[in-house]
C-alpha positions as CSV (number, residue, x, y, z in Angstrom):
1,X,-10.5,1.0,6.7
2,X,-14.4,1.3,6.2
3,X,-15.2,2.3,2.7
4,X,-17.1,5.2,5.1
5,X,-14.8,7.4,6.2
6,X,-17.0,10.2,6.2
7,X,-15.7,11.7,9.4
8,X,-11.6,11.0,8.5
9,X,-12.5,13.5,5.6
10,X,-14.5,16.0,7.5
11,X,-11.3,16.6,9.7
12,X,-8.5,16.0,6.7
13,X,-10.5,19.1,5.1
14,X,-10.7,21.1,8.2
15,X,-7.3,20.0,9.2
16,X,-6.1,21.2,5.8
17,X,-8.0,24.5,5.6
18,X,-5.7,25.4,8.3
19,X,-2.2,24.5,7.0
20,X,-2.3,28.1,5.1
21,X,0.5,28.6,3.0
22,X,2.7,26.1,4.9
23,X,4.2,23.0,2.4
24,X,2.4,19.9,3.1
25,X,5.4,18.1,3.6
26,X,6.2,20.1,6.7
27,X,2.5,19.9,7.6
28,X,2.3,16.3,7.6
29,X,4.8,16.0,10.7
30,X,2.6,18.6,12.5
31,X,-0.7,17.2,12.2
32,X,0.9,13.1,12.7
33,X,2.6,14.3,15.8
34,X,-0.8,15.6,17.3
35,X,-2.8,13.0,16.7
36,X,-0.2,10.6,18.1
37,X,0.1,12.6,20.8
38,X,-3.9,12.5,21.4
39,X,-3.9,8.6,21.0
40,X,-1.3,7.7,23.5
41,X,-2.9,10.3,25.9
42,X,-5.8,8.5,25.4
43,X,-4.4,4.9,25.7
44,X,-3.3,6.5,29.1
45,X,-6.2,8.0,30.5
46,X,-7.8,4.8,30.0
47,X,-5.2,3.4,32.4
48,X,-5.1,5.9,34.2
49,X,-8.8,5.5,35.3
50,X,-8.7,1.7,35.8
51,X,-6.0,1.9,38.0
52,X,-7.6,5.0,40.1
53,X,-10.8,2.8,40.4
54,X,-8.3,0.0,42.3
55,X,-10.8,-3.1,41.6
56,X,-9.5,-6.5,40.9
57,X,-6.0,-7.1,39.5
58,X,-5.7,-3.0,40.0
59,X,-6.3,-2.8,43.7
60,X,-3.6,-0.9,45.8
61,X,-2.1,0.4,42.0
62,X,-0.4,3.7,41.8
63,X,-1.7,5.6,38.8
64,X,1.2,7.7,38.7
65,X,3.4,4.5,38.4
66,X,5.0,4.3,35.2
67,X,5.3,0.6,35.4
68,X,2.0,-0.3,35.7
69,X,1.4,1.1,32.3
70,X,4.5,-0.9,31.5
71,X,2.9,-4.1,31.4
72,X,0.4,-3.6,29.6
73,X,2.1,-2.1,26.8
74,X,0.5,1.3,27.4
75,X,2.8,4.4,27.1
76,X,3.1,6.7,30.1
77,X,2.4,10.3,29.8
78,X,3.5,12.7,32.3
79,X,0.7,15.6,33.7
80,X,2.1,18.4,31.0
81,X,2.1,16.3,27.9
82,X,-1.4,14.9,29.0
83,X,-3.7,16.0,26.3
84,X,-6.2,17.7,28.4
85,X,-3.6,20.4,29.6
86,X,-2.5,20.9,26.0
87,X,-6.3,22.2,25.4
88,X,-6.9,23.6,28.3
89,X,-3.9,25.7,27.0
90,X,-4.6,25.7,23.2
91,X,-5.3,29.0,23.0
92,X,-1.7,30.4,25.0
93,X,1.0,32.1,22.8
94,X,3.4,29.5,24.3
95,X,1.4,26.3,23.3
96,X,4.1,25.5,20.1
97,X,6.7,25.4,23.6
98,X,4.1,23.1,25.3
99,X,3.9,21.0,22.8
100,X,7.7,20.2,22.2
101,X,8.0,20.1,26.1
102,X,5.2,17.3,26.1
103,X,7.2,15.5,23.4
104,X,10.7,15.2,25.3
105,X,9.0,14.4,28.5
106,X,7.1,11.3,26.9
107,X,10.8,10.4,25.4
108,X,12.3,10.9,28.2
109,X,10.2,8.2,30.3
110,X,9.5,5.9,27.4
111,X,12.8,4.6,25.7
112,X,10.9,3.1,22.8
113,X,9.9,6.5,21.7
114,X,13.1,7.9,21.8
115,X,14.0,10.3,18.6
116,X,11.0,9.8,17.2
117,X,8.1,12.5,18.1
118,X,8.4,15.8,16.3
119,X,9.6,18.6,18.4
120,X,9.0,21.8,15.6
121,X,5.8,23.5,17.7
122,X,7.9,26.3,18.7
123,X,8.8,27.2,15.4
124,X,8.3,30.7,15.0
125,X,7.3,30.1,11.8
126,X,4.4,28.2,12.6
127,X,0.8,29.5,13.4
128,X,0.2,29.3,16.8
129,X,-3.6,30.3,16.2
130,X,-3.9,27.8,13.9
131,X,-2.0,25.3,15.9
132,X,-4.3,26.0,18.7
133,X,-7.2,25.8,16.3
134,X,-5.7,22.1,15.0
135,X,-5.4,20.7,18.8
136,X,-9.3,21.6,19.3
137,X,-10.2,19.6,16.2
138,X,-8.3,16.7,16.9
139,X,-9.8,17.0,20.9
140,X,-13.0,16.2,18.8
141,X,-11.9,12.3,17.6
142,X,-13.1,9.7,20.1
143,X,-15.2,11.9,21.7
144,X,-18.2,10.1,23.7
145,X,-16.8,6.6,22.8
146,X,-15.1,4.1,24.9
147,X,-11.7,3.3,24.9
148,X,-11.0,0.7,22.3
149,X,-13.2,2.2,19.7
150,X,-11.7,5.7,20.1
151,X,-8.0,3.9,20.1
152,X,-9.5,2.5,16.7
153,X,-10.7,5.4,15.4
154,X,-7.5,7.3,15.9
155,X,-5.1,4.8,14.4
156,X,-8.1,4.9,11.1
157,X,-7.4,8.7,11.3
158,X,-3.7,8.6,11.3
159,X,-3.7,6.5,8.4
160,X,-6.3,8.5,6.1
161,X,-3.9,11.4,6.8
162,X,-1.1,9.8,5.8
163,X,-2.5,9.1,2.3
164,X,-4.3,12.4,1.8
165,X,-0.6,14.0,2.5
166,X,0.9,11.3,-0.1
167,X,-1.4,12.8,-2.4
168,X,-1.3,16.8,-1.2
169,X,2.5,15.8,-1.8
170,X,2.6,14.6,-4.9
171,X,5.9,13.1,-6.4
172,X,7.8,13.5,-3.1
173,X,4.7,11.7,-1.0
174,X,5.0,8.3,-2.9
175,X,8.4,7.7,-1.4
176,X,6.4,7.5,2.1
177,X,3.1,6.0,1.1
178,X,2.0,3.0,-1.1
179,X,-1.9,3.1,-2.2
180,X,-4.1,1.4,0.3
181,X,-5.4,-0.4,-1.9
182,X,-2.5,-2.1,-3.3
183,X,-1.1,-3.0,0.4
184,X,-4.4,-4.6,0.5
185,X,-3.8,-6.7,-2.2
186,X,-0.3,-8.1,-1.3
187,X,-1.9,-9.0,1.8
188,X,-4.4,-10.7,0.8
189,X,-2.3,-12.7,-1.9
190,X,0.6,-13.8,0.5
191,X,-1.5,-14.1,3.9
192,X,0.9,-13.6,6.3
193,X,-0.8,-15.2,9.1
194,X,2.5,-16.2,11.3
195,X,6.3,-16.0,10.8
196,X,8.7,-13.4,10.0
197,X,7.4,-10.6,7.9
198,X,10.0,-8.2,6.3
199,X,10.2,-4.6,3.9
200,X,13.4,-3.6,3.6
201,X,11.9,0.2,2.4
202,X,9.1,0.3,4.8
203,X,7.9,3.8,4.2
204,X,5.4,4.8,6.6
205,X,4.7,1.1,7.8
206,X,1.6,0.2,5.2
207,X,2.6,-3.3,5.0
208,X,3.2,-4.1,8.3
209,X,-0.7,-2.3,9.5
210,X,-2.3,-4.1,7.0
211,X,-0.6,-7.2,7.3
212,X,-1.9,-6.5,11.5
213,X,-5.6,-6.1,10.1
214,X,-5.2,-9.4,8.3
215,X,-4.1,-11.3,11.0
216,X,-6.7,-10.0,13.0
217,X,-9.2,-10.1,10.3
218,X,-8.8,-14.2,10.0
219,X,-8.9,-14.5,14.2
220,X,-5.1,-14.7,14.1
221,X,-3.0,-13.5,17.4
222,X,-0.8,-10.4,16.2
223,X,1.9,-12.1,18.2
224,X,2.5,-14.9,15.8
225,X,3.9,-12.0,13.6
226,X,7.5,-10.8,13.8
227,X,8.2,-7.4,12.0
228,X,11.1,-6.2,10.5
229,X,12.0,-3.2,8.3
230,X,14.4,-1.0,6.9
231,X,14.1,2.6,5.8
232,X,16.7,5.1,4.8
233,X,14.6,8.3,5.1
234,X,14.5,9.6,8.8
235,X,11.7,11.4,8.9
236,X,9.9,8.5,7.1
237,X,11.1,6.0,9.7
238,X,9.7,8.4,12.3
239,X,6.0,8.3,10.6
240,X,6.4,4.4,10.4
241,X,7.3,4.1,14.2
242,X,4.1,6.0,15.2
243,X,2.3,4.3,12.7
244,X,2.9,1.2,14.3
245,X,3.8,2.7,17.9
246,X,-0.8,3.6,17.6
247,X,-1.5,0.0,17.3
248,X,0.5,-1.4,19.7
249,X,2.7,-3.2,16.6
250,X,6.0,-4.3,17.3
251,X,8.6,-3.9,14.9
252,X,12.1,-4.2,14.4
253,X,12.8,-0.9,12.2
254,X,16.1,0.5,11.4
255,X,17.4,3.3,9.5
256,X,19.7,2.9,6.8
257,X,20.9,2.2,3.2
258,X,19.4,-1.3,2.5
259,X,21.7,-2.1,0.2
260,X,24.9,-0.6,1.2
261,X,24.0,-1.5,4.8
262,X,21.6,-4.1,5.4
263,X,20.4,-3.9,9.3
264,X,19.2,-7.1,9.2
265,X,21.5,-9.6,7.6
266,X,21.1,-13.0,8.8
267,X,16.8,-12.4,8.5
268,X,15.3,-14.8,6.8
269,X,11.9,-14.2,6.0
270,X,8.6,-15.9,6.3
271,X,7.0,-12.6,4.2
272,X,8.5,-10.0,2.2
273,X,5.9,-7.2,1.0
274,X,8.1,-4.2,-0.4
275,X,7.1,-1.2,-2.8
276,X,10.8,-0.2,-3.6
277,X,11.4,3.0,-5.4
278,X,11.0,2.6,-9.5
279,X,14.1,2.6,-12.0
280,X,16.5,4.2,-9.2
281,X,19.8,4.9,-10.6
282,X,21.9,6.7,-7.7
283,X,21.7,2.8,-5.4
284,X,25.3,2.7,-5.0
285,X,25.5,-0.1,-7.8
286,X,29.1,0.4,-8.7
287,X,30.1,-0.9,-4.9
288,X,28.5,-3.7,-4.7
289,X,29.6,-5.6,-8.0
290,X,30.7,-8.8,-5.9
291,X,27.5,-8.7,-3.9
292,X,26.6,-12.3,-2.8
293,X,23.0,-11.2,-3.4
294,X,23.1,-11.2,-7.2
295,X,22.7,-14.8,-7.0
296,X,21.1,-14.6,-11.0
297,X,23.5,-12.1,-12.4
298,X,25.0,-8.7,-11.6
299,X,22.1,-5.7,-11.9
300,X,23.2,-2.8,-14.0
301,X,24.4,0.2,-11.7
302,X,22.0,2.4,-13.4
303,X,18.9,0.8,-12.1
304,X,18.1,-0.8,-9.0
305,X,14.9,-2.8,-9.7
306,X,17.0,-6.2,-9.8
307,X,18.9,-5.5,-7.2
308,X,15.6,-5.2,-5.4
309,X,14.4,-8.2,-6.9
310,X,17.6,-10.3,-5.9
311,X,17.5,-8.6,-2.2
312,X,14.2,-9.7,-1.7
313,X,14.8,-13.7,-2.7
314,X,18.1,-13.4,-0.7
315,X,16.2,-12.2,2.5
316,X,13.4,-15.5,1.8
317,X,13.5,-18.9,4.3
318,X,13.7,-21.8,2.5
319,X,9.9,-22.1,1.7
320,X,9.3,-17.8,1.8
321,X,7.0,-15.9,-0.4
322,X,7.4,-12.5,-1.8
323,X,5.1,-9.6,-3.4
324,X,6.9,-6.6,-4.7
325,X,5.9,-3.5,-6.3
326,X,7.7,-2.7,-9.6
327,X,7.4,-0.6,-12.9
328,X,6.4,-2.2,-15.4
329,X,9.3,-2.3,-17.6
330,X,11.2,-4.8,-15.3
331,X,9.2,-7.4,-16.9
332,X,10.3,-6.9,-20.4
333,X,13.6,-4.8,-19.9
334,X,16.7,-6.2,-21.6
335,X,19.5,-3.5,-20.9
336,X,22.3,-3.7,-18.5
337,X,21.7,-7.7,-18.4
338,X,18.2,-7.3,-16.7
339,X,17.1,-10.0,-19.6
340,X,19.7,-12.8,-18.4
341,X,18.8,-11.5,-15.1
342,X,15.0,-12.4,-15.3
343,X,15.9,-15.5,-17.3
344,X,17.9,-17.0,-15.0
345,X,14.9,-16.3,-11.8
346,X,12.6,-17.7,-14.4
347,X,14.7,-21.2,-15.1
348,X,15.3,-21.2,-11.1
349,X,12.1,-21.1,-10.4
350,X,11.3,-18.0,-8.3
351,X,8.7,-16.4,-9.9
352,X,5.3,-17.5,-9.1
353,X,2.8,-14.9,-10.4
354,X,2.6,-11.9,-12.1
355,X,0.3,-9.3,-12.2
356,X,-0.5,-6.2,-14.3
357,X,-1.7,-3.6,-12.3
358,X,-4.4,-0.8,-13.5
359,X,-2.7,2.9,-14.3
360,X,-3.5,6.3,-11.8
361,X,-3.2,3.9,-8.3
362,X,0.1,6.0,-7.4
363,X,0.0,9.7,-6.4
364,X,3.4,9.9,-7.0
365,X,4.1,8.2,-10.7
366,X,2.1,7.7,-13.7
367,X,4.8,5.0,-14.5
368,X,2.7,2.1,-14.9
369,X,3.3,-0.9,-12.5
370,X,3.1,-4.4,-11.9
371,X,3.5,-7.0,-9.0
372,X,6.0,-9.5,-9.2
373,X,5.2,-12.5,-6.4
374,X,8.7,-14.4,-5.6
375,X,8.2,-18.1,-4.0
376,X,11.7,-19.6,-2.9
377,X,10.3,-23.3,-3.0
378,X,7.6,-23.5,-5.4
379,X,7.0,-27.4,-4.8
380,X,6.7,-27.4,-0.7
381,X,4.0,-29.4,0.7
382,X,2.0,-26.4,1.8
383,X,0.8,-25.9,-1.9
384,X,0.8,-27.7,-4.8
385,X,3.6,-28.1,-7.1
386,X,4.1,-25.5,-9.1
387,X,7.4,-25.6,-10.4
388,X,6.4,-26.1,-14.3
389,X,4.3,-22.7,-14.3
390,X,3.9,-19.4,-13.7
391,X,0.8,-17.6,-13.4
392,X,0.0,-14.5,-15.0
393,X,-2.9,-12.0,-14.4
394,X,-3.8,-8.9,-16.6
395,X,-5.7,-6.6,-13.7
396,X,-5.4,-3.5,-15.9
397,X,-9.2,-2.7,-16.2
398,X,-9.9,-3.1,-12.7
399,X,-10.7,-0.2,-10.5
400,X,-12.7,2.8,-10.0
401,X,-11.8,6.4,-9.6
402,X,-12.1,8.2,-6.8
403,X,-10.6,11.7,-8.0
404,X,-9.8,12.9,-11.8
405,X,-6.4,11.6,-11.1
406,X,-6.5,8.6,-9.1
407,X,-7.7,4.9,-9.1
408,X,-8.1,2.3,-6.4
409,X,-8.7,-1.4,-6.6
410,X,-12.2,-1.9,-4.9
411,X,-12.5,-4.3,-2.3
412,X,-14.2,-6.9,-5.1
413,X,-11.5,-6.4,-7.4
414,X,-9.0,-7.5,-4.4
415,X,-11.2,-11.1,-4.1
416,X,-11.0,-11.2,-7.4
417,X,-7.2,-11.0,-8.1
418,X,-6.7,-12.9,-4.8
419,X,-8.6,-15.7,-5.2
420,X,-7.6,-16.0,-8.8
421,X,-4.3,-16.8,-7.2
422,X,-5.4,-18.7,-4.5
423,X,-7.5,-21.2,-6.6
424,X,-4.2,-21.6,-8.6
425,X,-1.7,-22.1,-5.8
426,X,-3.8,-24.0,-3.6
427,X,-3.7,-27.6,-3.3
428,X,-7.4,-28.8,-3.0
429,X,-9.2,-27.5,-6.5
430,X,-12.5,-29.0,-4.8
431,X,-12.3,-26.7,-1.6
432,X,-15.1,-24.3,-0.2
433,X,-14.7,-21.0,-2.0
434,X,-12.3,-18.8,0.0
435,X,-15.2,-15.9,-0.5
436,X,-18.3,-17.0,0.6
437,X,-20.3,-13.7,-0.6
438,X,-18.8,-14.5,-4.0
439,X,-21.5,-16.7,-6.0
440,X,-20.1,-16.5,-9.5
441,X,-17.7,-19.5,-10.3
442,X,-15.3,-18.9,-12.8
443,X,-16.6,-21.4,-15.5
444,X,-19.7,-18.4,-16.3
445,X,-19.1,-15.8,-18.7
446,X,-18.0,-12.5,-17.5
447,X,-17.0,-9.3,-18.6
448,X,-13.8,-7.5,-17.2
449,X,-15.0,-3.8,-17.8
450,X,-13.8,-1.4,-14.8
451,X,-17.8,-1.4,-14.2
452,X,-18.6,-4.8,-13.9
453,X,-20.1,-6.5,-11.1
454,X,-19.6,-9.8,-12.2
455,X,-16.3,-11.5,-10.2
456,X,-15.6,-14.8,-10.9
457,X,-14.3,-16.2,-7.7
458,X,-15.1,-19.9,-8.0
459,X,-12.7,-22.9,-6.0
460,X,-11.3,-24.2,-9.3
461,X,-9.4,-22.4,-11.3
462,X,-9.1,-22.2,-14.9
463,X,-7.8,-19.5,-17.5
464,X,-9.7,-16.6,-18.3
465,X,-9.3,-15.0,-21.9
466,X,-8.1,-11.4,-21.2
467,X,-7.6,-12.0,-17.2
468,X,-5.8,-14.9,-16.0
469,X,-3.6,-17.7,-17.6
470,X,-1.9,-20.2,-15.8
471,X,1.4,-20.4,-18.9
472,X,3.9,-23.3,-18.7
473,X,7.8,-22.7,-19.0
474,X,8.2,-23.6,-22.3
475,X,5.1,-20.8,-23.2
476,X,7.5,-18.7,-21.3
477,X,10.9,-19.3,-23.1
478,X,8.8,-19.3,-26.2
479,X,8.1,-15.9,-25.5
480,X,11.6,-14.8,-24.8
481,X,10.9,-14.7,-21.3
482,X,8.6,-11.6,-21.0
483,X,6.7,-11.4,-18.6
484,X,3.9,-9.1,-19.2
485,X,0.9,-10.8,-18.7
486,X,-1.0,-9.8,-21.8
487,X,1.6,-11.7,-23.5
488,X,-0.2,-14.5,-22.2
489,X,-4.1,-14.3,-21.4
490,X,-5.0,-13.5,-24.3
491,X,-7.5,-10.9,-25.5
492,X,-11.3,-11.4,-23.7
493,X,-13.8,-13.3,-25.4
494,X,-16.4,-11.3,-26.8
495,X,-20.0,-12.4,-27.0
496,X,-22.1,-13.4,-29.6
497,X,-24.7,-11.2,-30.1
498,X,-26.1,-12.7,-32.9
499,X,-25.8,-10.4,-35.8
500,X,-24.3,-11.4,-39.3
501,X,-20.6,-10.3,-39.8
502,X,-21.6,-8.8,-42.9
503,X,-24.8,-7.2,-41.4
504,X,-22.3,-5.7,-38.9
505,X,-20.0,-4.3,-41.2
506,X,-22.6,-2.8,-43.6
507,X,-24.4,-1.2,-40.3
508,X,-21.1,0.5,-39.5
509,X,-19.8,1.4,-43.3
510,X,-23.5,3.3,-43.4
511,X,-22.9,5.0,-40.0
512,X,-19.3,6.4,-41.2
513,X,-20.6,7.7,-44.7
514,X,-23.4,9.8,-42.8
515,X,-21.3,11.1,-40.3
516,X,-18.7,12.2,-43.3
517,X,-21.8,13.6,-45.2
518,X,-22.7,15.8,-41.9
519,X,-18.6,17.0,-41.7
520,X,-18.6,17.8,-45.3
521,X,-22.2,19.6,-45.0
522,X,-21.1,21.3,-42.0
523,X,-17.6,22.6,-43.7
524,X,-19.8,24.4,-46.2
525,X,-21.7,26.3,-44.3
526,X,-18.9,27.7,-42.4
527,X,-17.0,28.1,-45.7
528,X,-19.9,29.9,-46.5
529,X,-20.4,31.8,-42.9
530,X,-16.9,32.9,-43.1
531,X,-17.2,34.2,-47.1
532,X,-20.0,36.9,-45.5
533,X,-17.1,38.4,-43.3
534,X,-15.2,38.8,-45.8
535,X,-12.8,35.5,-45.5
536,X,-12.2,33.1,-47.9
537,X,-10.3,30.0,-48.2
């Protein structure tokens, strides 16, 4: 999404001024719904009008066909859940019954959809003045633009919302939504460009959208992707399916337990990008102690992030990569076996890269976290061999703010990391740069303060002090197998600025006497102060 989204938060704040004292969680599903509702409607009246017009491959057409909308993967809407006659009726006491009768029709005559619209608008309980008020506003997106842009600008829309509800939410909206930002960056890193992309707790669908926008970012076809998911939350698998049902994504999603019942089990994936839930303890552990997915060693029943781990590299083809979103203690932990655990995926081989991610990018946890990035064959031709190191990248004063609680990786911070890994993987150190906008090479001397606009994003890599170090095995049993990164890069060199040591140190002894000669001064006269009011100490 454009870093100006001006207009997506001009209607998230008028959207939210009229939620009134209704839980955002239950909001959510009432604002998704309608704008869903408003893109298919206008997917369909886009149809609709080519096929009334009857030129070219649309002469003779029936407009009130369903299957002509059929094949071209455009969802029919009957006359009552058409999104004019929902406005022309905004303002009826009935519109919440309109609504949900809009919703089962456009089931009804499109299987794919079926269980998944929200059908709560005749909830008693809900404002139908405000409800009337919402559909107005939303009548307002892709207004005076053509077809494709409005499409566009709807699926934009439905994805702002989704994060400003994660956030609204709280604790409970992290289990829906990962950080845009950080979706960005697993993309980016694993470039799933064709082949068999999987999450097996797909939230909302995040990956599988920006993995879309990659794809079609490079001038890839969307069909070279296949998607697959899992999610055991229904009403999150609904938001996914919509999510992905807007831009014309299709996906293999399934509801379920992923552990105690994996829908997919003879998948082998091309792409794994997963943000599993951190340090769960209640993920049935106790059955599964014979799994045939703890391949490394048997994960501790009270916390799953190992059992993710081991999911995810069971799930990989042959030459599959992996990025997966994890608390930061998985990369030192030693209880419940996790240590033998991660030592036996280290002397296998599976772990590629590392990163250490900056604190505040989750609404939901101020647990800091870390990607791990899983490679099942580290010495296939597409890449060079690899199988002697791991590369590890401290990423922890990267980012900006962009409230009093939250961070995000800018878009330069994403090169940065990428191509750091990139450079390192790839298997021609004398290639082009993979960002051409990106002039500093990675031999100058940069600083790594959050403010920075110096990214080194050179072809050939080379450790940096403080951000990147490319560590060989025997650095990594040396260090008991940890793997933090700032175990290993180092601290950032500092530059010489010329001044004496000495000169230095005098400068700052000098500085720390006067500022103790101002405290003690200042204690006196309060002493003093407080003595004339008749306390003294």
């Amino acid at each position: 999404m454009p870093e100006n989204n001006e207009l997506e938060k001009t209607l998230w704040a008028a959207a939210d001024k009229m939620r009134s004292n209704m839980d955002a969680a239950e909001y959510k599903h009432v604002v998704l719904g309608l704008i869903f509702l408003k893109y298919i409607s206008d997917a369909f009246n886009d149809m609709h009008a080519q096929l009334l017009e009857g030129k070219g491959d649309f002469e003779d057409a029936n407009p009130e066909d369903p299957d002509e909308y059929l094949a071209y993967n455009i969802f029919f809407v009957p006359e009552k859940a058409r999104w004019q006659f929902l406005q022309d009726n905004a303002k009826q006491p009935k519109i919440g019954k309109f609504i949900d009768d809009a919703m089962d029709a456009i089931e009804k005559i499109n299987p794919s959809l079926k269980g998944i619209l929200p059908k709560i608008y005749a909830d008693p309980e809900l404002n139908k003045q405000r409800l009337g008020e919402l559909i107005d506003l939303l009548g307002t997106i892709g207004f005076n633009q053509d077809g494709h842009k409005a499409k566009d600008l709807l699926g934009r829309v439905y994805e702002y919302f989704l994060g400003q509800f994660a956030d609204a939410e709280g604790k409970k909206g992290g289990q829906f939504y990962t950080p845009e930002s950080i979706v960005k960056l697993l993309v980016e890193m694993l470039e799933p460009y064709n082949g068999r992309v999987y999450d097996g707790c797909c939230g909302s669908g995040g990956m599988f959208v920006q993995s879309e926008k990659f794809v079609l970012n490079h001038q890839g076809n969307i069909k070279d992707l296949s998607i697959f998911g899992q999610e055991s939350n229904p009403t999150t698998l609904r938001l996914a399916r919509m999510n992905l049902a807007i831009r014309g994504i299709d996906a293999q999603l399934e509801l379920g337990d992923t552990f105690l019942n994996d829908k997919h089990p003879d998948l082998k994936a091309d792409f794994i990008l997963a943000n599993p839930p951190f340090n769960i303890s209640d993920w049935s552990g106790e059955q599964l102690r014979d799994d045939v997915r703890w391949k490394y060693g048997v994960p501790p029943t009270g916390n799953a992030n190992y059992a993710w781990l081991q999911h995810f590299i069971h799930k990989l083809s042959p030459n599959g990569t992996a990025g997966i979103v994890l608390a930061n203690g998985s990369m030192n932990s030693n209880s419940g076996g996790e240590g033998e655990i991660r030592k036996n995926m280290i002397e296998a081989g599976v772990i590629d890269c590392m990163v250490a991610l900056p604190s505040q990018l989750f609404y939901n946890t101020m647990i800091p976290a870390c990607l791990w990035f899983l490679a099942r064959n580290k010495t296939n031709h597409k890449f060079r061999n690899r199988s002697n190191e791991i590369l590890f990248i401290d990423a922890r004063k990267l980012g900006e703010m962009t409230n009093r609680r939250n961070r995000k990786l800018t878009e330069a911070d994403i090169a940065l990391v990428a191509s750091t890994y990139h450079n390192w993987r790839n298997k021609d150190p004398k290639g082009l740069p993979r960002h051409e906008d990106s002039p500093i090479k990675q031999s100058d001397k940069v600083s790594f303060a959050p403010d920075s606009s110096k990214r080194p994003l050179g072809s050939v890599y080379q450790d940096i002090a403080g951000f990147c170090k490319a560590a060989t095995m025997d650095e990594v049993r040396a260090n008991n197998y940890v793997l933090m990164p700032g175990r290993y890069v180092g601290a950032e060199e500092v530059e010489d600025d010329g001044i004496p040591f000495d000169e230095k140190m005098n400068a700052l002894t000098t500085k720390l006497a006067e500022q103790f000669t101002k405290g003690a001064e200042l204690e006196k006269t309060i002493r003093q102060n407080l003595k004339g009011i008749g306390y003294e100490f």
